[in-house]
PATITI-771639 format. One record per residue (C-alpha): residue number from 1; x, y, z. Coordinates in steps of 0.2 Angstrom, whole numbers, plus 2048, in hexadecimal, padded with zeros to 3 digits. Last residue first. Example, Ala and Ser with C-alpha at 12.3 -4.5 7.8 and 13.67 -1.06 7.14 Angstrom:
<rec 2; <844; 7FB; 824>>
<rec 1; <83E; 7EA; 827>>
***
This chain:
<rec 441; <7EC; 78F; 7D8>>
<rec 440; <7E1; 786; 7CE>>
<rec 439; <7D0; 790; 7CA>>
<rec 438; <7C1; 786; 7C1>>
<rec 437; <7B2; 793; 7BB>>
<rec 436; <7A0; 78E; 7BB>>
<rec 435; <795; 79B; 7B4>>
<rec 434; <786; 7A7; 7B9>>
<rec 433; <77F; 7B3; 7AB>>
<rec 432; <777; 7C5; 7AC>>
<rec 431; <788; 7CE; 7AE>>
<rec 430; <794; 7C2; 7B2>>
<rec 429; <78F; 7B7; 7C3>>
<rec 428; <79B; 7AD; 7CB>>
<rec 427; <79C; 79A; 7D0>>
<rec 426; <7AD; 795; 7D5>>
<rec 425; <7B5; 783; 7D7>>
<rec 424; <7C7; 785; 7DF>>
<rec 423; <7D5; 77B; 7DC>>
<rec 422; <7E6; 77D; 7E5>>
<rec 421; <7E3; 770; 7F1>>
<rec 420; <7F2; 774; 7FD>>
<rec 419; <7EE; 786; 7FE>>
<rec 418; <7DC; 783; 806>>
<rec 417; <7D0; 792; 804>>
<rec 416; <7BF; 78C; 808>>
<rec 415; <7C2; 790; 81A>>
<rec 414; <7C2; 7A1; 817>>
<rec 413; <7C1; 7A7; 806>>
<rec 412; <7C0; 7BA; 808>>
<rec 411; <7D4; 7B9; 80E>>
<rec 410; <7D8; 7B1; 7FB>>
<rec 409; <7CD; 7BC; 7F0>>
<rec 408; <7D9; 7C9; 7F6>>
<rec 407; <7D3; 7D9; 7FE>>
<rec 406; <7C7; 7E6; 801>>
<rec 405; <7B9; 7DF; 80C>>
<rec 404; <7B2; 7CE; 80D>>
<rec 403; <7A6; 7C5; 817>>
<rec 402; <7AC; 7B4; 81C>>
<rec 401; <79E; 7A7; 816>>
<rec 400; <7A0; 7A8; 806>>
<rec 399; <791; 79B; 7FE>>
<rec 398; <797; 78A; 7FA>>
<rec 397; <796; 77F; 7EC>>
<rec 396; <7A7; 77E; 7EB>>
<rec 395; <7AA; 793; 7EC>>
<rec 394; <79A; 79B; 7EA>>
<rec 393; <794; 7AB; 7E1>>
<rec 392; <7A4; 7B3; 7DB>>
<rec 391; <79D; 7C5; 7D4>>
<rec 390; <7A6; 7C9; 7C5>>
<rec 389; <7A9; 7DC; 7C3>>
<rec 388; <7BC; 7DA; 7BF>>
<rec 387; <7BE; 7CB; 7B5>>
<rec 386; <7C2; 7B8; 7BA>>
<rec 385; <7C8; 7AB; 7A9>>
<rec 384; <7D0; 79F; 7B2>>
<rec 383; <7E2; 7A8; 7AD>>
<rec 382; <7DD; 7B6; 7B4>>
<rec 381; <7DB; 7AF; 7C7>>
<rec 380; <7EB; 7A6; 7C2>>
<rec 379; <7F3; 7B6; 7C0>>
<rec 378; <7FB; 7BC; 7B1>>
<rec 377; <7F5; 7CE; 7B3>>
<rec 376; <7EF; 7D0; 7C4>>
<rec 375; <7DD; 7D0; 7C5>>
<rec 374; <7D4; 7E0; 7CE>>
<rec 373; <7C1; 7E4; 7D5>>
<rec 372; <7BA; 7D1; 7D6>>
<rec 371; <7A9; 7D3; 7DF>>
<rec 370; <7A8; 7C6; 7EF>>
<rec 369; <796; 7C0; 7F2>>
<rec 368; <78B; 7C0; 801>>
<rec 367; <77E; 7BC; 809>>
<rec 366; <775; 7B0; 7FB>>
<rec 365; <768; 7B6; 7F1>>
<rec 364; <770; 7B8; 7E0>>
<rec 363; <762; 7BD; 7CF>>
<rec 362; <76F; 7C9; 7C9>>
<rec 361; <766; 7D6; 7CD>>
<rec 360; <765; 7CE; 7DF>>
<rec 359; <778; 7CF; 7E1>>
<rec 358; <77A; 7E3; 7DC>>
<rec 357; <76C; 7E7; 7E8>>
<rec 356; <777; 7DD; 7F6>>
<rec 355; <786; 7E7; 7F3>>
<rec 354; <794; 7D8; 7EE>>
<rec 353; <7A1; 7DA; 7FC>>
<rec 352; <7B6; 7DD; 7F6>>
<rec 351; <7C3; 7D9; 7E9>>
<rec 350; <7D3; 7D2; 7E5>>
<rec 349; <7DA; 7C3; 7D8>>
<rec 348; <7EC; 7BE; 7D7>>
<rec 347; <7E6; 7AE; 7DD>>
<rec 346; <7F5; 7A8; 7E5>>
<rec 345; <7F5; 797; 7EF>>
<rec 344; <804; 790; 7E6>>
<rec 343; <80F; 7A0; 7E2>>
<rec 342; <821; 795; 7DD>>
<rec 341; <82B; 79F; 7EA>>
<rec 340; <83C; 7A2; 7E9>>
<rec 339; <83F; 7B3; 7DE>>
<rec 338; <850; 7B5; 7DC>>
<rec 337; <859; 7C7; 7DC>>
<rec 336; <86B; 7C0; 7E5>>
<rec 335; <873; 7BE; 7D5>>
<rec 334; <874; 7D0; 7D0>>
<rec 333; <87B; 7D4; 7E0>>
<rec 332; <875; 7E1; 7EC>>
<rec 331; <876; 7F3; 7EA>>
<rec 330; <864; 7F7; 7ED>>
<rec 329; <85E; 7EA; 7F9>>
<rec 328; <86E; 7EF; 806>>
<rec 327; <866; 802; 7FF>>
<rec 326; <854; 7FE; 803>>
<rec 325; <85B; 7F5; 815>>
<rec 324; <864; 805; 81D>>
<rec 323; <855; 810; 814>>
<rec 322; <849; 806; 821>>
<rec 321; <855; 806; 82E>>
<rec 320; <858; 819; 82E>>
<rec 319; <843; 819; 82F>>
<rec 318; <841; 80E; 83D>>
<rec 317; <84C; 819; 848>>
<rec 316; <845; 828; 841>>
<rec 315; <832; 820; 845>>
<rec 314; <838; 81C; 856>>
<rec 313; <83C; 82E; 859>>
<rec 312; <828; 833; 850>>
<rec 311; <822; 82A; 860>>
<rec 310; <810; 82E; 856>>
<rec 309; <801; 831; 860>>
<rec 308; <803; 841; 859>>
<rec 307; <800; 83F; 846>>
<rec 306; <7EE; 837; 849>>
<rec 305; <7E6; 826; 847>>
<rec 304; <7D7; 828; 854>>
<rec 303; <7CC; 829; 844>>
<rec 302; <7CB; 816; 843>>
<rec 301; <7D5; 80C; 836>>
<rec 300; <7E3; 809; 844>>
<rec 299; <7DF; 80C; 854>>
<rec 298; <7E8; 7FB; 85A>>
<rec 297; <7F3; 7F7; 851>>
<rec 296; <7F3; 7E7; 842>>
<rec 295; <804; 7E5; 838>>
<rec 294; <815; 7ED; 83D>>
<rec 293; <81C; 7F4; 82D>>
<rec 292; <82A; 7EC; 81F>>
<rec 291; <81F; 7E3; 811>>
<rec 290; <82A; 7D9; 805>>
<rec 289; <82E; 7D6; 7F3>>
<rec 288; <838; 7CC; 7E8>>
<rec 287; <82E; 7CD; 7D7>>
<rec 286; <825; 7BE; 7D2>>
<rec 285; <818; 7C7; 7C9>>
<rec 284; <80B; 7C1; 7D8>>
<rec 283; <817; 7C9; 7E4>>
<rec 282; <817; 7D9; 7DC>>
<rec 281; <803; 7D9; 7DD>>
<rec 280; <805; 7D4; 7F0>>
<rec 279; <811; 7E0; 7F5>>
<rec 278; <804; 7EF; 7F8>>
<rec 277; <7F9; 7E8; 807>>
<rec 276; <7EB; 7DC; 80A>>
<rec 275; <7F1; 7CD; 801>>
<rec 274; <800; 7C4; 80B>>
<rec 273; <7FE; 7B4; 80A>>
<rec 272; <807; 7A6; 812>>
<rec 271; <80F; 7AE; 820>>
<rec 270; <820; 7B2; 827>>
<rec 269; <823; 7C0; 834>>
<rec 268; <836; 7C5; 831>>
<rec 267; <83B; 7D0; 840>>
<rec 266; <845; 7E0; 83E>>
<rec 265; <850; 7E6; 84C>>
<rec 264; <856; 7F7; 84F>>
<rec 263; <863; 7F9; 85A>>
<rec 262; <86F; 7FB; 84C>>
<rec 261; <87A; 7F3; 83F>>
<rec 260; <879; 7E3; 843>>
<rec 259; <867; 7E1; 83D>>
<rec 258; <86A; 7EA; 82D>>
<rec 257; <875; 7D9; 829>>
<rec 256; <868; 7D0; 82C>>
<rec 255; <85C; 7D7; 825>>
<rec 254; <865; 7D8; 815>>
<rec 253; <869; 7C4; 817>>
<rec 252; <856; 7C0; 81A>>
<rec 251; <84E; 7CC; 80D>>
<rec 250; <85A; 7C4; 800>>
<rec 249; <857; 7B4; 804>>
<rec 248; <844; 7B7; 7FD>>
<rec 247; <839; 7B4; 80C>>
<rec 246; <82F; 7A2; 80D>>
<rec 245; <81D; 7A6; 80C>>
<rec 244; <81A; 7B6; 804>>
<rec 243; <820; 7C4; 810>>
<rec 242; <81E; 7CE; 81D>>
<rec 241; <82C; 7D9; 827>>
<rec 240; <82B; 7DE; 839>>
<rec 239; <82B; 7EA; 844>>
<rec 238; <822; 7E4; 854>>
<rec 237; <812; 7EE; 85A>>
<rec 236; <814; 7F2; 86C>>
<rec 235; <81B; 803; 86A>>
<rec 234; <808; 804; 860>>
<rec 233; <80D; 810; 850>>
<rec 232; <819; 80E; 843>>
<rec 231; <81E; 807; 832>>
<rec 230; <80B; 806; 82F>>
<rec 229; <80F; 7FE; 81C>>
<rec 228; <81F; 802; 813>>
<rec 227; <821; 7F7; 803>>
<rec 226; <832; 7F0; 7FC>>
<rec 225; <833; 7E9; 7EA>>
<rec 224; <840; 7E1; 7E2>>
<rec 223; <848; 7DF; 7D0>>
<rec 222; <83C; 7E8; 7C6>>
<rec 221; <844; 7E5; 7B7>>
<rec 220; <838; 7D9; 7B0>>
<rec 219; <82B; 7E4; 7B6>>
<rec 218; <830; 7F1; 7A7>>
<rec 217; <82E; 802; 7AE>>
<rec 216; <81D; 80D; 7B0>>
<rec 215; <814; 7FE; 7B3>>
<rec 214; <803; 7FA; 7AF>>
<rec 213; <7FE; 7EC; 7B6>>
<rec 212; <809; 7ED; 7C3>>
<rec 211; <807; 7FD; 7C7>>
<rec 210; <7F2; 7FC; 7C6>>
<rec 209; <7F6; 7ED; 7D3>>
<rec 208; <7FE; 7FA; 7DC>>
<rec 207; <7F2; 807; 7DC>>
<rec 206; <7E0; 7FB; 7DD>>
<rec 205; <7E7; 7F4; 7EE>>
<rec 204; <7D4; 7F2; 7F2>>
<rec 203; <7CD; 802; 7F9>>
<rec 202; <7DC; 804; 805>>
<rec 201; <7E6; 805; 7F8>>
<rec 200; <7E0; 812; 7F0>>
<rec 199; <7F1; 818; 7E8>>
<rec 198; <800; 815; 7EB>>
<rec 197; <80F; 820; 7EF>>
<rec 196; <81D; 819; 7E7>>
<rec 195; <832; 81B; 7E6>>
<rec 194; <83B; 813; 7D8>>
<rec 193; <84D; 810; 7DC>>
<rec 192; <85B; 80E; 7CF>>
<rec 191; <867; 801; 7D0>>
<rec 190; <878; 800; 7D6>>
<rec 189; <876; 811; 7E2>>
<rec 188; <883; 81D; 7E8>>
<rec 187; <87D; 829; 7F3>>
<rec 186; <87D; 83B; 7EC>>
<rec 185; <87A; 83F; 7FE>>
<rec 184; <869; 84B; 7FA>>
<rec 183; <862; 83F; 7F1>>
<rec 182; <866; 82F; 7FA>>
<rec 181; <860; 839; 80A>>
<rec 180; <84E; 841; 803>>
<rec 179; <84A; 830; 7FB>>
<rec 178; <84B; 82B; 80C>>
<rec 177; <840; 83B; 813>>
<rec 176; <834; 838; 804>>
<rec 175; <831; 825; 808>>
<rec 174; <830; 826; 81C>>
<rec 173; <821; 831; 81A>>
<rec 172; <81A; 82A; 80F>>
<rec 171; <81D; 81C; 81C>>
<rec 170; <815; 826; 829>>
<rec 169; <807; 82C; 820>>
<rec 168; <800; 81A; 820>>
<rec 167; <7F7; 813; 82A>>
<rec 166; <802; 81D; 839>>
<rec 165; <7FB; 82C; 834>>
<rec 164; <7E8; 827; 82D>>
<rec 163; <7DE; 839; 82F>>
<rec 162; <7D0; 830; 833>>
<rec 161; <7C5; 83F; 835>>
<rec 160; <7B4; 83D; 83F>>
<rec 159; <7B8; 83D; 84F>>
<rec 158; <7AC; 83B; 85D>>
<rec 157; <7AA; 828; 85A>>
<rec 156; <7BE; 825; 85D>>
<rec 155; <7BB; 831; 86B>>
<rec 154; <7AD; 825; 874>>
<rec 153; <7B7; 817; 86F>>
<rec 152; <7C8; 81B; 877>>
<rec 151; <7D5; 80F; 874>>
<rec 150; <7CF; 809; 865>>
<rec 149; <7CD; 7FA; 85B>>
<rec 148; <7C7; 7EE; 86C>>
<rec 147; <7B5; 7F1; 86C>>
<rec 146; <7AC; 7F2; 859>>
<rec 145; <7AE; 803; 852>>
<rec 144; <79C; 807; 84A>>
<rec 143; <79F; 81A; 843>>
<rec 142; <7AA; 816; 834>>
<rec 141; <7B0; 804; 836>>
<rec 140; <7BA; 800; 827>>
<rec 139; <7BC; 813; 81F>>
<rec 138; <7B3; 81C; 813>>
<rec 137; <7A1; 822; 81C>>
<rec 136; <7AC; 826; 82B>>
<rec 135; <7B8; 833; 824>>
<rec 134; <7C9; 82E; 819>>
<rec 133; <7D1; 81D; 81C>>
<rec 132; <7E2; 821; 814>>
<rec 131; <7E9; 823; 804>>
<rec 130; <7FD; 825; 802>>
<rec 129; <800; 813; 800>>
<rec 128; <811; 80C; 802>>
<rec 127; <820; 80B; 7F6>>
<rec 126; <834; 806; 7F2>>
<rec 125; <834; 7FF; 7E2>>
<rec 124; <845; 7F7; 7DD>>
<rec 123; <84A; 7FB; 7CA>>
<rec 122; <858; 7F4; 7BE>>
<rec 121; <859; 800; 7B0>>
<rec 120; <867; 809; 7B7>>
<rec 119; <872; 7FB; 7BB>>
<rec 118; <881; 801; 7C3>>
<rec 117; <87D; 814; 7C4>>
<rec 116; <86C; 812; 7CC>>
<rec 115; <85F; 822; 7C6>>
<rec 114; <852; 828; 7D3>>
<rec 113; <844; 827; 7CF>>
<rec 112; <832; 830; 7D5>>
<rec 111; <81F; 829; 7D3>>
<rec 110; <811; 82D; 7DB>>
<rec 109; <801; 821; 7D8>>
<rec 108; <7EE; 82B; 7D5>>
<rec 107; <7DD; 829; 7D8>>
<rec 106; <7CD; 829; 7D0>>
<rec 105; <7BC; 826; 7D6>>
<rec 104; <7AD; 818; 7CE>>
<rec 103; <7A0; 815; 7DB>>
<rec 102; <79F; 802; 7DC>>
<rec 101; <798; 805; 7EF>>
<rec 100; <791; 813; 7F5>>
<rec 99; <78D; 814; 807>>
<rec 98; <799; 803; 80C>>
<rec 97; <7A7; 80B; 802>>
<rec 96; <7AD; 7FF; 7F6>>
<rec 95; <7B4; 80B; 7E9>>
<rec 94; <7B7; 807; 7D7>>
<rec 93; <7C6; 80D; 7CE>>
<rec 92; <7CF; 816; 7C3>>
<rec 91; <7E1; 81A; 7C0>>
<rec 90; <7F0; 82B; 7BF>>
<rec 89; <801; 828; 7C1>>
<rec 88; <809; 836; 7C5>>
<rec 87; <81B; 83D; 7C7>>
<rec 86; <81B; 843; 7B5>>
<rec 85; <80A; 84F; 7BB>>
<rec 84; <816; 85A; 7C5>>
<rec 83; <81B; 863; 7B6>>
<rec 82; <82D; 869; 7B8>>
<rec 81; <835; 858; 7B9>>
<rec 80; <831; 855; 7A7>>
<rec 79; <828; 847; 7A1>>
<rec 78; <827; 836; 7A5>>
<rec 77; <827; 82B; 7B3>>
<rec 76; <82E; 83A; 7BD>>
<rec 75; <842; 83C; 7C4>>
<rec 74; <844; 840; 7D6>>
<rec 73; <84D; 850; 7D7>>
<rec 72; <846; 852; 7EB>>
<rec 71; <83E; 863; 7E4>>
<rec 70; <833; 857; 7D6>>
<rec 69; <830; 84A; 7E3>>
<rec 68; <82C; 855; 7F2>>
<rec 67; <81D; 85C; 7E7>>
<rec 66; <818; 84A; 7E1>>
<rec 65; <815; 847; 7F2>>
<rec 64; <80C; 856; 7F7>>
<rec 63; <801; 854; 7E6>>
<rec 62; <7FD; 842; 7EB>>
<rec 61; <7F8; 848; 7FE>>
<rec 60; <7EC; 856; 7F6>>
<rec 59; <7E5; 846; 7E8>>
<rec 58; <7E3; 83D; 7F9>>
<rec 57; <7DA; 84B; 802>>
<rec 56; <7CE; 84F; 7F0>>
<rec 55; <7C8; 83C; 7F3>>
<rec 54; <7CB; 82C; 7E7>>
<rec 53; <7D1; 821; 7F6>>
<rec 52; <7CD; 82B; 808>>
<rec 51; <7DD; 838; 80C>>
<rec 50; <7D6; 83C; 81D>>
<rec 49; <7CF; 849; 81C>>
<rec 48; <7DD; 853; 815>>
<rec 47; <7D8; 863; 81E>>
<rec 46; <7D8; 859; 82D>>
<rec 45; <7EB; 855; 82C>>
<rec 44; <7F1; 843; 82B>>
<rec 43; <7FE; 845; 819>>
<rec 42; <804; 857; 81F>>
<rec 41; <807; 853; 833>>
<rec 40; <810; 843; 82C>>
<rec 39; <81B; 84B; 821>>
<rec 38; <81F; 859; 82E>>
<rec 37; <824; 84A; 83C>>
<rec 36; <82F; 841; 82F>>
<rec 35; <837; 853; 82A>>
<rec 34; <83C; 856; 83C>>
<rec 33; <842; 843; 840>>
<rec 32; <850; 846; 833>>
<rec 31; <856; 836; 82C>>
<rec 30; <86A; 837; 82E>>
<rec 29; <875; 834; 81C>>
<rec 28; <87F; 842; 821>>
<rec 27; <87D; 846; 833>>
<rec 26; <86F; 851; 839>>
<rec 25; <870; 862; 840>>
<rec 24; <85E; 863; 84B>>
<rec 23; <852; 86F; 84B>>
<rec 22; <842; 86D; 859>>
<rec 21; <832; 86C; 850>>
<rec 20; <824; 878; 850>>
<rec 19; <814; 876; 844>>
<rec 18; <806; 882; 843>>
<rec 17; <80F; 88E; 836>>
<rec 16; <815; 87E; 82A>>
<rec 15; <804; 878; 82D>>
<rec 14; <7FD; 889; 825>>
<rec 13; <80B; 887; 816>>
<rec 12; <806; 878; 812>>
<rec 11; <7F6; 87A; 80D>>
<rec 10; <7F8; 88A; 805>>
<rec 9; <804; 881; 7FA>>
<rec 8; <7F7; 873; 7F7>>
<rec 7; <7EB; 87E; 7EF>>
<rec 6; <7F7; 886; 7E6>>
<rec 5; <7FD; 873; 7E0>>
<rec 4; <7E9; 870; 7DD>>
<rec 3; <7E7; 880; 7D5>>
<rec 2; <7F8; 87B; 7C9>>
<rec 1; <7F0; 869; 7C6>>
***
């Protein structure tokens, strides 16, 4: 760690020497658009490549992070504040890069508290990923962009960094400079506020369902949770906020009342699942929890998703919203921290594609076959007996049609997933053997 934090120190300090800004003399509580913009030009620099899951740039973005942490006065998980490993959180994982799938890699979550007054031990979880899509033989497209992701094809293909700004350096980003305000105001908080950078999540949400598996404070008193995800980019992209189904009233009446506040406007976007991003394991632990960002762009997951095509004005605005809303959620009532779904249609199960060498060695050949990577603990999909490594075969008799990438068993379905039947019939294969498994969800 201390030759990665030397490392990381002469890291900084050349893009501290590259980088100008224009000084500004902030108000109290103010988001300064200064220390967004250097955040960003840190997390989605070259020498960063990117910050694929499991690669030396995110374990440099995760030492940067922890960094600001520790001078911020953020509390680690445990430990001492002096060693920087008490902000980690350190997993495994298997990546689903199309060159080397099922390779295992290790990541990391970082982790920073700040202690609530009121209730101390009652916790909202303010996170986002800090991985990004790396260089072309990690991320979505790599070099065969389809029409219509990029505004420039030919440059999109020239590049060969996808240094992943707006997906998701800027809400990193966001996170350090709010905890940066509460900290430095000695704000008053109820509760206390546990602020996350996940891991891997664009391999298959393997930080936050690690988080939840393995939570560094009881989950029972994790009273809400709040996830940043592409809070910026597209002017065209609305801001909006995702959640399960119906939104918690509480979301609803904080927005509101944010709303009034400013000339920034957040606009509830309500779907029935929401498994692609880092609220969905929270969700599954019936956890109020929501997804602020501005969903699908346009030059996002391509290497065209650089720090100056940033309107990094806009991201203040949305940013002193942001920490306006955590801190309505923050010091809330007691009795407004109800959970109002009932999780019909939730598998708790996430994945991605079967290779096609690992389906023939188990005697499978169909097209394709979804390989379960993470189960939530006390999920429905563990409940019916799935484990990580099972390859679901066939879903009623019928083979997966939609090809499936890094996500929830429930998007890879297709038009076999039906919420109101809440019974599905899955064939997998375990090892050597094939077996019948029965989910209700």
């Amino acid at each position: 760690m201390k030759n990665l934090e030397a490392l990381l120190s002469v890291l900084i300090l050349s893009i501290l020497c590259s980088c100008t800004g224009t000084t500004k003399n902030p108000a109290p509580m103010a988001i300064e658009e200064s220390r967004l913009d250097h955040h960003v030009a840190v997390l989605a620099h070259d020498s960063l490549g990117g910050r694929g899951a499991g690669s030396m740039g995110e374990a440099k973005a995760v030492a940067y992070i922890a960094q600001r942490f520790r001078e911020m006065g953020l509390h680690p998980i445990h430990g001492q504040a002096k060693d920087l490993g008490g902000y980690l959180q350190p997993f495994g994982f298997y990546t689903l890069e199309d060159h080397d799938p099922w390779r295992k890699a290790n990541s990391q979550n970082v982790l920073g508290i700040l202690k609530g007054s009121d209730f101390p031990n009652e916790y909202i979880v303010v996170g986002g990923h800090h991985d990004g899509q790396g260089l072309p033989h990690q991320a979505d497209f790599g070099k065969s962009i389809p029409e219509g992701v990029v505004t420039d094809t030919i440059a999109a293909k020239r590049d060969t960094i996808w240094n992943s700004a707006v997906d998701n350096a800027v809400s990193l980003a966001t996170i350090m400079e709010i905890a940066r305000v509460i900290q430095q105001n000695k704000v008053k908080l109820k509760r206390s506020i546990v602020f996350v950078g996940f891991g891997a999540e664009e391999n298959a949400l393997d930080g936050s369902v690690y988080f939840v598996n393995n939570p560094p404070v009881p989950l029972k008193q994790i009273k809400a949770m709040i996830n940043l995800e592409k809070i910026v980019g597209d002017p065209e992209a609305t801001f909006l906020y995702a959640a399960y189904g119906e939104p918690t009233p509480l979301f609803e009446k904080i927005r509101k009342r944010t709303d009034s506040l400013g000339a920034v406007k957040l606009a509830p976007f309500e779907i029935d699942i929401v498994a692609n991003t880092d609220h969905y394991p929270f969700v599954l632990n019936k956890i109020p929890s929501i997804t602020i960002g501005t969903g699908s762009q346009i030059n996002i997951h391509t290497s065209l998703d650089h720090s100056d095509r940033i309107d990094y004005g806009l991201l203040e605005k949305r940013a002193q919203y942001i920490l306006t809303y955590v801190l309505g959620i923050v010091n809330s009532e007691s009795s407004d921290f109800v959970f109002t779904d009932d999780l019909s249609g939730v598998t708790g199960v996430a994945g991605g594609p079967a290779t096609k060498l690992e389906m023939l060695s188990r005697g499978y050949e169909g097209e394709r076959a979804f390989k379960v990577t993470n189960i939530i603990k006390g999920s429905k999909g563990e409940r019916a007996g799935l484990l990580p490594e099972d390859l679901i075969l066939s879903v009623n008799g019928r083979e997966i049609k939609k090809k499936p990438f890094y996500q929830g068993l429930e998007d890879a379905l297709g038009d076999e997933y039906n919420p109101d039947v809440h019974h599905l019939q899955l064939k997998i294969a375990r090892g050597e053997e094939t077996r019948d498994i029965i989910l209700d969800y």
